[in-house]
C-alpha positions in Angstrom: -9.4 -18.0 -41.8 -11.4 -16.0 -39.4 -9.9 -18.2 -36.0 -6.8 -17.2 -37.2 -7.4 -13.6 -37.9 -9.5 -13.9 -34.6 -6.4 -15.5 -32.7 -4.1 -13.1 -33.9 -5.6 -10.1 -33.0 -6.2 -11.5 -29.3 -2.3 -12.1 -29.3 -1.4 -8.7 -30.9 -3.8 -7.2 -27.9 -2.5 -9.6 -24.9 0.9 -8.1 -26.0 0.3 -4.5 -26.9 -2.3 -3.4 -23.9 -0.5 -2.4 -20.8 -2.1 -3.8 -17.4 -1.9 -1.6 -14.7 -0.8 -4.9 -12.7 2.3 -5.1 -15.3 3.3 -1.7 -14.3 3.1 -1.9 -11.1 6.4 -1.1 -8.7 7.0 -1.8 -5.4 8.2 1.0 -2.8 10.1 0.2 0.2 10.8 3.2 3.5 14.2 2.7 4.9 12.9 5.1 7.7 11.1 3.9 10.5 7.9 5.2 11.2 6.8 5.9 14.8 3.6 5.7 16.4 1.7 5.1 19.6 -0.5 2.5 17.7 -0.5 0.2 15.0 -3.2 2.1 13.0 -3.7 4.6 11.0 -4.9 6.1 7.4 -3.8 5.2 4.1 -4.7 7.6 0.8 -3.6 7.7 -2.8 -1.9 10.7 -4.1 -0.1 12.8 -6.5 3.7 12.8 -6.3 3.0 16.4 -5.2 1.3 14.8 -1.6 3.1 11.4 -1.7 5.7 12.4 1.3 2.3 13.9 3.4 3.7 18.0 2.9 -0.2 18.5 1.4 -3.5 17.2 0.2 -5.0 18.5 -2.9 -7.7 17.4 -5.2 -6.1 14.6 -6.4 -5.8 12.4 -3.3 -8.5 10.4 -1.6 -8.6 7.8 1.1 -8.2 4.0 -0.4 -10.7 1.8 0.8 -10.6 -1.6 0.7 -6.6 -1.1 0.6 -5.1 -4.5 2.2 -2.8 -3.9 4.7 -0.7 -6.9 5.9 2.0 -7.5 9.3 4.7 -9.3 7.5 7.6 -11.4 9.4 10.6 -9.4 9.6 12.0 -10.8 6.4 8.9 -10.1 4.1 8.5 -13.5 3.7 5.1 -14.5 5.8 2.4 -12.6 6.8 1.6 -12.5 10.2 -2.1 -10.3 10.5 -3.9 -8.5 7.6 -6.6 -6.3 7.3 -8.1 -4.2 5.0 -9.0 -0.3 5.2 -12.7 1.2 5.6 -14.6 2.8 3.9 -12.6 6.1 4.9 -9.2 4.8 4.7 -8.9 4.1 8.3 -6.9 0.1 9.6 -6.1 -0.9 12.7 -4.2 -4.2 13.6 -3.4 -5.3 17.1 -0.2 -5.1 18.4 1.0 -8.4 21.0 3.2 -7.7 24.3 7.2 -7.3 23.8 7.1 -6.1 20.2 7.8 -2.7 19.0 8.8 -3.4 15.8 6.4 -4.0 12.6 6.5 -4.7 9.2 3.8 -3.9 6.9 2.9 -4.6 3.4 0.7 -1.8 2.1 -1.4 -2.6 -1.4 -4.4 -2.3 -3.4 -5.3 -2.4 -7.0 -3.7 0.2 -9.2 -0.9 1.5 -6.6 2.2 0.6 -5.9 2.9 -1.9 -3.6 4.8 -0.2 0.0 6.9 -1.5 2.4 7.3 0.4 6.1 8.7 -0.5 9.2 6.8 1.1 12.2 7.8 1.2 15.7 5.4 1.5 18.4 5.9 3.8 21.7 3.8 5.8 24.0 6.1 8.8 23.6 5.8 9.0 19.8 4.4 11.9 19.1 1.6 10.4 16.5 -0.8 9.1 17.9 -1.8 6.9 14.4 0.0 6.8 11.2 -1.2 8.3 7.7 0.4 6.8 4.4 0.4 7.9 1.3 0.4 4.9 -2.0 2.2 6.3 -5.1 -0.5 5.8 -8.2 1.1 3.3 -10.6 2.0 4.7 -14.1 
């Protein structure tokens, strides 16, 4: 009698609980980001700070965040890497392509998707994203 009351209370949690995993979403920029690198800073934010207009006291950099160069269908990853201790990645960039395609995520954020195009006339000189908290 006790399994069963012991089983059943495990099922009523596994189902009842939410995961932060479960609710997690997945964000994808149309826009192309420029830059004159493939590096950059990546913080968690409000939805106040989440298009980069301000910081407050509810951001902070993400370290450990994993940042991956996906093929241009999202499919494969090409390079990863994951962000220091103050937010900061940096993946190399190979001769004749301008055009990335990176998979930003860590636990408890929602997963982004950006394209970024590198040129020496764009006028940042590294980029600075900004992972929506997952509710």
């Amino acid at each position: 009698m006790k399994r069963i009351i012991l089983l059943m209370t495990m099922a009523f949690l596994l189902v009842n609980i939410p995961t932060p995993a479960l609710s997690q979403y997945t964000v994808q920029y149309e826009k192309v980001f420029k830059s004159q690198s493939l590096s950059g800073t990546i913080w968690a934010g409000c939805g106040g700070c989440l298009k980069g207009a301000f910081l407050d006291e509810t951001s902070s950099v993400l370290k450990g965040a994993l940042v991956e160069e996906m093929t241009p269908n999202w499919k494969a990853v090409v390079s990863s890497t994951r962000t220091d201790v103050n937010g900061h990645f940096s993946l190399p960039t190979s001769a004749g392509n301008n055009l990335y395609f990176l998979r930003l995520s860590t636990y408890g954020c929602n997963t982004t998707y950006v394209k970024v195009k590198i040129s020496s006339r764009a006028g940042k000189k590294e980029l600075v994203f900004f992972l929506s908290i997952a509710t």
